[in-house]
C-alpha positions as CSV (number, residue, x, y, z in Angstrom):
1,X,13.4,-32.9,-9.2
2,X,12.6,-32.0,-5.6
3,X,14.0,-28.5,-4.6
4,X,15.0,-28.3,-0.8
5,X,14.6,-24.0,0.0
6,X,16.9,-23.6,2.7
7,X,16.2,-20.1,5.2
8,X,19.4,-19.0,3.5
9,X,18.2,-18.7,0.1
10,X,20.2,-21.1,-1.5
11,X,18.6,-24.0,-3.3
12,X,20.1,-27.6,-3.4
13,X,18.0,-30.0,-6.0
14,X,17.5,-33.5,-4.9
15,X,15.8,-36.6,-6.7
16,X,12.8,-37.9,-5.7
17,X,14.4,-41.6,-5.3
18,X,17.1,-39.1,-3.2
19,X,14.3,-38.1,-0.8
20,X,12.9,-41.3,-0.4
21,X,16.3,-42.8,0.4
22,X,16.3,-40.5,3.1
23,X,13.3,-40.9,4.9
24,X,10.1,-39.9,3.0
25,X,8.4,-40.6,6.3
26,X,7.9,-42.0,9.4
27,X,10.3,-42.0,12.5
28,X,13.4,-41.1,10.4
29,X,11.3,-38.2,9.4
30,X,11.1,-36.1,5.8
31,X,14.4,-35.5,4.3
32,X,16.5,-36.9,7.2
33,X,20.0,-34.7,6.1
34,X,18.2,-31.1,6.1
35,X,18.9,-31.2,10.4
36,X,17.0,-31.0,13.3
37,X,13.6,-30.8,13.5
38,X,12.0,-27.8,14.5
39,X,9.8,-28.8,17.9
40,X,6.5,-27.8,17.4
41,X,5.7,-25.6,20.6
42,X,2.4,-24.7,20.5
43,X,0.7,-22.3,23.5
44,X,0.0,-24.5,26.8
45,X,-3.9,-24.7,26.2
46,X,-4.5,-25.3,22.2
47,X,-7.7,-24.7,21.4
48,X,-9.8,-28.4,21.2
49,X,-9.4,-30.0,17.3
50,X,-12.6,-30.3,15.1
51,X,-10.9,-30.6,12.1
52,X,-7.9,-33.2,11.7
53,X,-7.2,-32.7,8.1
54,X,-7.4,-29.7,5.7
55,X,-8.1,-29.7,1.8
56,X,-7.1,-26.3,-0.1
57,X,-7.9,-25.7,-3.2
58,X,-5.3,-23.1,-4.4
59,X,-7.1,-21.4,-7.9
60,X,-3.5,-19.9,-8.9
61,X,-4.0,-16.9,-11.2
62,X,-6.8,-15.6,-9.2
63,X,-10.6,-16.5,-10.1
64,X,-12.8,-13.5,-11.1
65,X,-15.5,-13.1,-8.2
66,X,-17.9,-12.2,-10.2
67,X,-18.2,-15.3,-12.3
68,X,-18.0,-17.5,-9.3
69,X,-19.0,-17.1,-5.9
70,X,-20.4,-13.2,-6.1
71,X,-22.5,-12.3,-8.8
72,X,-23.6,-9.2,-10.1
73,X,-26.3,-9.4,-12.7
74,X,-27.9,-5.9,-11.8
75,X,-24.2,-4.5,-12.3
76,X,-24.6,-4.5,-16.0
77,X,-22.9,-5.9,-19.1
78,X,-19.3,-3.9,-18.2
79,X,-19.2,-6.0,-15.3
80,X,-21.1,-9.3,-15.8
81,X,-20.9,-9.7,-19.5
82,X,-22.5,-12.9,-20.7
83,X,-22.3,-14.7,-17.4
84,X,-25.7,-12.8,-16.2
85,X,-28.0,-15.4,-15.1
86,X,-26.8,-16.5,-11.6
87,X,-28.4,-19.9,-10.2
88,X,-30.1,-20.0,-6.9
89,X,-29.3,-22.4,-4.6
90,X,-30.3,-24.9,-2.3
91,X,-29.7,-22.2,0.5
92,X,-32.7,-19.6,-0.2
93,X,-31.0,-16.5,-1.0
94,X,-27.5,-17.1,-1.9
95,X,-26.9,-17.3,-5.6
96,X,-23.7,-18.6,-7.5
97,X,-22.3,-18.2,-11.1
98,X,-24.1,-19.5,-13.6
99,X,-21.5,-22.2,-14.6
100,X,-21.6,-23.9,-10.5
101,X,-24.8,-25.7,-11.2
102,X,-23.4,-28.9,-9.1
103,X,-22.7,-26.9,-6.2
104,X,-25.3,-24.7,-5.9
105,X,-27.2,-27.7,-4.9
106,X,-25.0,-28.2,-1.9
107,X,-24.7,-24.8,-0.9
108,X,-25.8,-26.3,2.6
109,X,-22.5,-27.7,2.9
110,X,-20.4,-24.7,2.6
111,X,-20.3,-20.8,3.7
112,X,-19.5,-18.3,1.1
113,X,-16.8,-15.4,2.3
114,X,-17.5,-12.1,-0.2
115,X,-15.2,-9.9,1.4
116,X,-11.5,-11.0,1.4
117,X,-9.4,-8.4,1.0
118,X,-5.9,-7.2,1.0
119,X,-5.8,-4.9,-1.7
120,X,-2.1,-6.8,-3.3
121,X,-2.1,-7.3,-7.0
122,X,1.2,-9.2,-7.6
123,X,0.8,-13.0,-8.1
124,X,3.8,-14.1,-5.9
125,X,3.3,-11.2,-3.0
126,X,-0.2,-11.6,-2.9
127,X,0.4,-15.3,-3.1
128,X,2.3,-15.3,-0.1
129,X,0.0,-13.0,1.9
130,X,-3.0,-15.5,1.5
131,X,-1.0,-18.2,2.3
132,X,0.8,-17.1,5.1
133,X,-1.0,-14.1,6.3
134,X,2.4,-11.9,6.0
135,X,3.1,-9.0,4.1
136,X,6.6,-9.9,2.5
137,X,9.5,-7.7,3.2
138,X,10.0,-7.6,7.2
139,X,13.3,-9.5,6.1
140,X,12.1,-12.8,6.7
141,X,9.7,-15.8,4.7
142,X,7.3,-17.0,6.9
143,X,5.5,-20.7,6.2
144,X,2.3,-21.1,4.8
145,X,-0.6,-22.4,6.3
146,X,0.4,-26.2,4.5
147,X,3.9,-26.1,6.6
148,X,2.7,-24.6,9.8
149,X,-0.2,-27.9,9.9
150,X,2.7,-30.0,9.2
151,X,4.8,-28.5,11.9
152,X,1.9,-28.5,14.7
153,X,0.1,-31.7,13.2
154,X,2.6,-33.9,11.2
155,X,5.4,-36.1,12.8
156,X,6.1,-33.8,16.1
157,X,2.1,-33.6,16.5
158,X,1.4,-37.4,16.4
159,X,0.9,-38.0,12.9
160,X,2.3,-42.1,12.3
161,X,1.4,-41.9,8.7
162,X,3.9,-43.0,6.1
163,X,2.6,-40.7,3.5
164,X,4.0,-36.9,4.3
165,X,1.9,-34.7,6.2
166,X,1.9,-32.1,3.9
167,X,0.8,-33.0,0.2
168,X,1.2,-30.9,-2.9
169,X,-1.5,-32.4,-6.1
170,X,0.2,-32.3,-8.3
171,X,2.9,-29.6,-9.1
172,X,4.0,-27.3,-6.4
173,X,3.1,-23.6,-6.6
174,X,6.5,-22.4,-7.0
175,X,5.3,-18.6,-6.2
176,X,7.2,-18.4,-3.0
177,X,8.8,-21.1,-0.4
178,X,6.3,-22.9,1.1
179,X,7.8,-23.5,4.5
180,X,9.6,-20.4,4.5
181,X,11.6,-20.2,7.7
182,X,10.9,-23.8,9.0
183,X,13.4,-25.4,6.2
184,X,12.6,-28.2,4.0
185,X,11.4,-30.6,6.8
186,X,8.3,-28.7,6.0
187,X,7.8,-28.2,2.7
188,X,5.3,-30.4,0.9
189,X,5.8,-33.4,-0.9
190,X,4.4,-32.6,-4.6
191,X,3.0,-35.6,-6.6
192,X,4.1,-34.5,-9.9
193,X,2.2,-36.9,-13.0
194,X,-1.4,-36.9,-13.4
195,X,-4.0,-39.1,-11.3
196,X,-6.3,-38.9,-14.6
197,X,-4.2,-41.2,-16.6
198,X,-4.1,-45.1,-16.4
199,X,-1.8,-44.9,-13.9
200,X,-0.9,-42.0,-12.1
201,X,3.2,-42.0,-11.9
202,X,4.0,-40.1,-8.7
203,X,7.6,-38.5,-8.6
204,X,9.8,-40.6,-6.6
205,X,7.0,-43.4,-6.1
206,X,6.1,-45.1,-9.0
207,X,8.8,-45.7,-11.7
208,X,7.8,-45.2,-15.5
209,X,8.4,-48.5,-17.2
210,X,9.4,-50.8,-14.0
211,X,6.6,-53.0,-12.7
212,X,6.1,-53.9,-9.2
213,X,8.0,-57.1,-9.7
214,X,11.0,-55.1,-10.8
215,X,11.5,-52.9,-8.4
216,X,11.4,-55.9,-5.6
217,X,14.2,-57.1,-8.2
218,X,16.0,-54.5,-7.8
219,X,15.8,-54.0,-4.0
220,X,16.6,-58.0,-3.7
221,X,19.5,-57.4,-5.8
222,X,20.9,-53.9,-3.8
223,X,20.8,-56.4,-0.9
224,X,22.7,-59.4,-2.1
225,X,25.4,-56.6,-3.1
226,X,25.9,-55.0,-0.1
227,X,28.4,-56.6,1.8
228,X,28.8,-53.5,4.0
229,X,25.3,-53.4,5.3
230,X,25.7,-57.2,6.1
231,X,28.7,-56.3,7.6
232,X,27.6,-53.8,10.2
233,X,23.7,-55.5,10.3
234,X,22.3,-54.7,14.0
235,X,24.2,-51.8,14.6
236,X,21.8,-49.0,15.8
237,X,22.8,-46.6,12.7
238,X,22.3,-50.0,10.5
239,X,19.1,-50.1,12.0
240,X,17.9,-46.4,11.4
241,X,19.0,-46.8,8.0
242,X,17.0,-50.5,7.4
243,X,13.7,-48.9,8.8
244,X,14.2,-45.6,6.6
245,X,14.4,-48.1,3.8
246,X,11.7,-50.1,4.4
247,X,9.8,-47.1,4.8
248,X,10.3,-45.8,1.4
249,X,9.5,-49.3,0.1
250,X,6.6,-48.7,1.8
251,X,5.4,-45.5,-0.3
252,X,6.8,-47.7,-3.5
253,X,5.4,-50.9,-3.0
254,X,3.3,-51.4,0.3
255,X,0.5,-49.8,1.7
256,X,1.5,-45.8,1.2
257,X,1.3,-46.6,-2.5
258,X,-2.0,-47.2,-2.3
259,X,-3.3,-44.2,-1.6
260,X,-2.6,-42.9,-4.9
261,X,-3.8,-45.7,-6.6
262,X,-6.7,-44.8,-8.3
263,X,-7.4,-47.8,-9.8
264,X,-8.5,-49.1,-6.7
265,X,-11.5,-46.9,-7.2
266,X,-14.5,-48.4,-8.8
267,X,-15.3,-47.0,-12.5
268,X,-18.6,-45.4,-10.9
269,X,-17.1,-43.4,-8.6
270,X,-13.9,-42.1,-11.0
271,X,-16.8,-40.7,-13.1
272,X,-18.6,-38.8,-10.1
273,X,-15.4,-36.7,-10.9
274,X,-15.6,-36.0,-14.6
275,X,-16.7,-33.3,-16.2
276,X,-19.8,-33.7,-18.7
277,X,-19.8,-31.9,-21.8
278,X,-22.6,-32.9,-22.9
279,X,-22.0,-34.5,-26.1
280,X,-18.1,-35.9,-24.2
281,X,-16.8,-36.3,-20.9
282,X,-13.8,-35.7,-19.6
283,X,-11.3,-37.3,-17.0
284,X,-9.6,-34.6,-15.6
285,X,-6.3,-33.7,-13.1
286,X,-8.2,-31.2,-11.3
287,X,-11.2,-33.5,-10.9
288,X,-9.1,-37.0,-10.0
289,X,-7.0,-34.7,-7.7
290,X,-9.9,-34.4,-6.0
291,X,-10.5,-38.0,-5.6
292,X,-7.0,-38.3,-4.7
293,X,-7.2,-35.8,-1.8
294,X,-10.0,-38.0,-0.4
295,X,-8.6,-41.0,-0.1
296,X,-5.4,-38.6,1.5
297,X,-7.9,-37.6,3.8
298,X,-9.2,-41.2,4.5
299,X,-5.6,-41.8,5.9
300,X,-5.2,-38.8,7.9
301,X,-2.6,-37.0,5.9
302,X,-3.0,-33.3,8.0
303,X,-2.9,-31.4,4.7
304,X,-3.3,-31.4,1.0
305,X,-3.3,-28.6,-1.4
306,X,-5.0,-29.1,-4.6
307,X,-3.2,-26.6,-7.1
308,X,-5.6,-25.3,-10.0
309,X,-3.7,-23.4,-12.1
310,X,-5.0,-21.8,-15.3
311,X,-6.9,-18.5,-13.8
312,X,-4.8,-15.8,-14.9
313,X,-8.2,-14.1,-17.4
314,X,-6.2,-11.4,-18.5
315,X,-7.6,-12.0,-22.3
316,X,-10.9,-13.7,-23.1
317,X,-12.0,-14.5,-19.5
318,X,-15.1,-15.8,-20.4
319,X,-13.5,-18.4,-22.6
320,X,-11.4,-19.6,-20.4
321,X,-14.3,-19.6,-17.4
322,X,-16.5,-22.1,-19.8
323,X,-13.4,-23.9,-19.7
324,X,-12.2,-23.9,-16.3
325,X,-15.8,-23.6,-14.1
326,X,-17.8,-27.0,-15.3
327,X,-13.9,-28.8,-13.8
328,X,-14.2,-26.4,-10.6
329,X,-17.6,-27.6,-10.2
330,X,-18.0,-30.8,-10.9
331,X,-14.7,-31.6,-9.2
332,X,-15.2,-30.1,-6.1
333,X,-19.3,-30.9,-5.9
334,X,-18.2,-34.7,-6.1
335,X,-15.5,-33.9,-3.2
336,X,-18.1,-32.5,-0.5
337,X,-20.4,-35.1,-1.6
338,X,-18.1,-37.9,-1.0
339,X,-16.6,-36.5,2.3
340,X,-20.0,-36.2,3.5
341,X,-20.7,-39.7,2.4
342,X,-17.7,-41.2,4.2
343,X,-18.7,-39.3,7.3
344,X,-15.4,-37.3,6.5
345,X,-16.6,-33.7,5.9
346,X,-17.1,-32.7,10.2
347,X,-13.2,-33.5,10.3
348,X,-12.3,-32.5,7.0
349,X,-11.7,-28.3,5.9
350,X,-12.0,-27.4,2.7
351,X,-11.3,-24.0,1.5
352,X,-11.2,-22.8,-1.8
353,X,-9.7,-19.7,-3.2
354,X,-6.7,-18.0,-5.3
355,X,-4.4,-15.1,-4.5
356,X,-7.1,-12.6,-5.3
357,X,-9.8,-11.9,-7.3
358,X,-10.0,-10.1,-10.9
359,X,-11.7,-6.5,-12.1
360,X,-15.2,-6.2,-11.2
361,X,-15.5,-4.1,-15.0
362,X,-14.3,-6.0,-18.1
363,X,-11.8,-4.4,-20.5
364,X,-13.6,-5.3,-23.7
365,X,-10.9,-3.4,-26.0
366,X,-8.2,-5.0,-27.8
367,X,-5.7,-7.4,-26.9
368,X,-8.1,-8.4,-23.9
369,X,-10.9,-8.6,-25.6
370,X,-13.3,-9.3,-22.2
371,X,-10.5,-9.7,-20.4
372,X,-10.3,-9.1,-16.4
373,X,-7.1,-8.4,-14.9
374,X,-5.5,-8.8,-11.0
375,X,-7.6,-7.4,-7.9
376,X,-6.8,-7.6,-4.6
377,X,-9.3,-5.4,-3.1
378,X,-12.1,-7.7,-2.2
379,X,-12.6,-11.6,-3.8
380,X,-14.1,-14.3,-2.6
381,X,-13.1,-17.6,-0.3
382,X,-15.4,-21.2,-0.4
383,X,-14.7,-23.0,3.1
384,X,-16.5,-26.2,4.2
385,X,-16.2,-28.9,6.9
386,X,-14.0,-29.3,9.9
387,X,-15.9,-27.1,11.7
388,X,-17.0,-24.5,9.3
389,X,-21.0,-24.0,9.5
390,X,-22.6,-25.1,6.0
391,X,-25.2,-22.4,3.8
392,X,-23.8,-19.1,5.3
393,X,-22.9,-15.8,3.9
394,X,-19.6,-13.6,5.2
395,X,-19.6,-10.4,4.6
396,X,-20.1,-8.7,1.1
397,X,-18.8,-6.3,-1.6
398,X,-20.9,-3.2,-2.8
399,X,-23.1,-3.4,-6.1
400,X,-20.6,-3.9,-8.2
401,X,-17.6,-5.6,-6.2
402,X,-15.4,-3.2,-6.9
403,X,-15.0,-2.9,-2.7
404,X,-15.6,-4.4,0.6
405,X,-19.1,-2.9,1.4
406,X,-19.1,-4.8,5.1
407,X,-17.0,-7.5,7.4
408,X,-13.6,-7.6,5.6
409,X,-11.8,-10.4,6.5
410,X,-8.1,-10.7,5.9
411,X,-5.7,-13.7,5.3
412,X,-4.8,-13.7,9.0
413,X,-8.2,-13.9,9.9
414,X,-9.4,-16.7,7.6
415,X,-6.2,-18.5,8.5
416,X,-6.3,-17.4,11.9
417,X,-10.0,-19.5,12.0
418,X,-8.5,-22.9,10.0
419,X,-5.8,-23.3,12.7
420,X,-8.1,-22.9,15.4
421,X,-10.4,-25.7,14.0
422,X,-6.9,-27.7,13.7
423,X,-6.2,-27.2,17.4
424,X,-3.6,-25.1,16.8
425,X,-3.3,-21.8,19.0
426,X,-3.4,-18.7,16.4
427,X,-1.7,-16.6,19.2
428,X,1.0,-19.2,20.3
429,X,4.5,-19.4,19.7
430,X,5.6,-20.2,15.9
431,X,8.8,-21.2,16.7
432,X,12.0,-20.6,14.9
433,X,15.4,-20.7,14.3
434,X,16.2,-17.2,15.1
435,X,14.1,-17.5,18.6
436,X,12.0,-14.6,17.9
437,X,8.9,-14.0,19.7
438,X,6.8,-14.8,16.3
439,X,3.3,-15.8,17.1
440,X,0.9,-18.5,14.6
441,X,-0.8,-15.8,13.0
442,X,-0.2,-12.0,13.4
443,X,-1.4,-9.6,15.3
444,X,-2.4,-6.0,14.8
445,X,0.7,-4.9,16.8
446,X,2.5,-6.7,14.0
447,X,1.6,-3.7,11.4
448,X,-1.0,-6.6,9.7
449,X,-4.7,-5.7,9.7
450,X,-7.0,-8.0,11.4
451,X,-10.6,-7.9,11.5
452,X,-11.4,-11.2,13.8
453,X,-11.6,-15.3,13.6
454,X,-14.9,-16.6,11.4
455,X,-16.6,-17.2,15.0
456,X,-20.2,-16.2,12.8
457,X,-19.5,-19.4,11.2
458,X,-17.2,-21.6,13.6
């Protein structure tokens, strides 16, 4: 089911054969019956676009910094553990965990950020604060960066696609409300199924047990039966209705299917995505996700979010980072690779991240047994592309990243620098329903600390 999240709170479920009915896309717009659209007013002199498309890779649970993007071997066993032989990379003088080996070797293609911070340690509050720069609890739910793209960028900004602008692979994060205050116009369209499989059987899209040939059945059928549509053919609501039709044929049987049709792919590049086990390899969602979101990408849906679950290392974190890390890394190695190769990654942002990061020193006792648990004090952020200068370092936590030693950068700011690449104004109008004077990102008049846009790496 599709949930539509209302401003009001209250929550109306709708099928995914429901929200295709009523406009998946195009000029009848994404779920036609939730109103008006919100214009999308930006400030009268956007800054000029680099990027036209934006790839996050949401790591729900929060990865452990130390195990990934800012190691600490000189810290000790109570705060490495067994993951104490970092890997140089092709960038002299940055080194990565020890389980990255694919993208250490293109280091050059992305900028390390070691000093996020916001010091929140709840999964949905902290959630929301990356997301949408916010603190919650100022009374009202602000969008996240996916929704405000889609407002500035999607069907008000230009976008003709007939895939949504804003694209959830493959479950959506369900932490918070996505478009917050915008209303479901905004909200992303999540996949649902699982692009590693034969087929990949999005919600809404593809039908399980119905061929191709069916379902232009069925359609052919619904039309000889509906003497009321004959009736009233030509009429200018008839004709609204016909083209939101043909539209969501479109996404089930024309060209918008396509794009998440994998098979399409050639067997050699699938397996740039899977993960080698050495003695097995394995087809994964993260990794075909990734695939997915490129070919997205290649028809210039505004935003995607990737969403990673599986982070949450309270017990055996080292387990679960054997398990998790080779999928990060081969997954996402294949995606800059192939970006760059399709002369995508100058137009294409990538950034990578979760709500937080995890506890620089390991609880070794019972139940955690080398567990690490939630830290919002300083973690790490991957971005790439669009933009975003390749082979750099930002900021950095002290010797044992247990704090922001220098350059903290905040949500806002690291949001703040993505919509700025997009074209979009940081400091102009986010408008709303309530007509408040609510600007992109916040300010530090707003209460919200800022440190500055990524201009060291812009």
């Amino acid at each position: 089911m599709n949930i539509e999240r209302p401003s009001n709170g209250i929550r109306t479920e709708i099928s995914r054969r429901e929200a295709l009915r009523r406009g998946l896309a195009g000029a009848a717009g994404l779920l036609m019956a939730a109103g008006p659209a919100i214009g999308a007013r930006a400030a009268a002199a956007p800054p000029k676009a680099k990027a036209k498309s934006v790839i996050q890779i949401w790591l729900a649970g929060g990865p452990p910094h130390l195990d990934t993007f800012d190691p600490k071997p000189e810290a000790g066993n109570d705060y490495c553990g067994p993951l104490n032989n970092p890997i140089q990379t092709n960038v002299p003088g940055i080194r990565i965990g020890e389980l990255l080996p694919l993208l250490a070797k293109q280091a050059d293609k992305f900028s390390l950020i070691r000093s996020m911070t916001h010091g929140d340690n709840g999964h949905e509050t902290a959630a929301y604060l990356t997301q949408t720069g916010r603190r919650p609890g100022d009374h009202l739910v602000y969008p996240c960066a996916g929704a405000v793209v889609s407002l500035f960028k999607g069907y008000e900004g230009g976008y003709k696609g007939l895939i949504p602008p804003y694209i959830v692979l493959t479950e959506s994060q369900g932490r918070f409300s996505e478009a917050g205050f915008l209303g479901p116009r905004y909200a992303p369209f999540a996949t649902g199924g699982d692009p590693a499989q034969q087929k990949f059987m999005v919600e809404g899209v593809v039908s399980p047990g119905l061929s191709d040939k069916q379902q232009q059945q069925r359609r052919d059928l619904l039309h000889k039966l509906d003497t009321l549509g004959s009736a009233v053919k030509g009429t200018p609501a008839m004709k609204v209705y016909c083209q939101s039709e043909d539209q969501a044929y479109d996404m089930i049987l024309g060209d918008g299917a396509k794009a998440f049709d994998l098979s399409q792919e050639t067997d050699e590049v699938r397996a740039r995505y899977d993960v080698n086990w050495g003695t097995w390899v394995s087809r994964t969602r993260f990794g075909q996700s990734c695939l997915a979101a490129r070919r997205l990408v290649e028809r210039g849906v505004p935003y995607i979010t990737i969403n990673f679950g599986g982070w949450d290392s309270h017990t055996d974190n080292f387990k679960v980072m054997r398990q998790l890390l080779p999928d990060l890394d081969r997954g996402l190695a294949a995606l800059l690779a192939e970006l760059s190769e399709h002369g995508l990654l100058d137009t294409t942002i990538i950034w990578c991240c979760g709500e937080f990061g995890r506890t620089p020193k390991i609880d070794w006792g019972p139940p955690w047994n080398g567990g690490r648990n939630h830290y919002g004090k300083v973690f790490s952020a991957l971005v790439a592309g669009g933009g975003f200068k390749g082979g750099r370092v930002v900021g950095a936590s002290d010797a044992k990243g247990e704090e922001v030693k220098n350059r903290p950068v905040y949500p806002c700011d690291l949001l703040g620098s993505i919509y700025e690449l997009m074209g979009i104004d940081p400091e102009g109008k986010l408008t709303n329903p309530m007509d408040l004077p609510i600007t992109v990102t916040p300010t530090a008049a707003d209460g919200i600390p800022v440190a500055g846009r990524l201009k060291e790496i812009m």
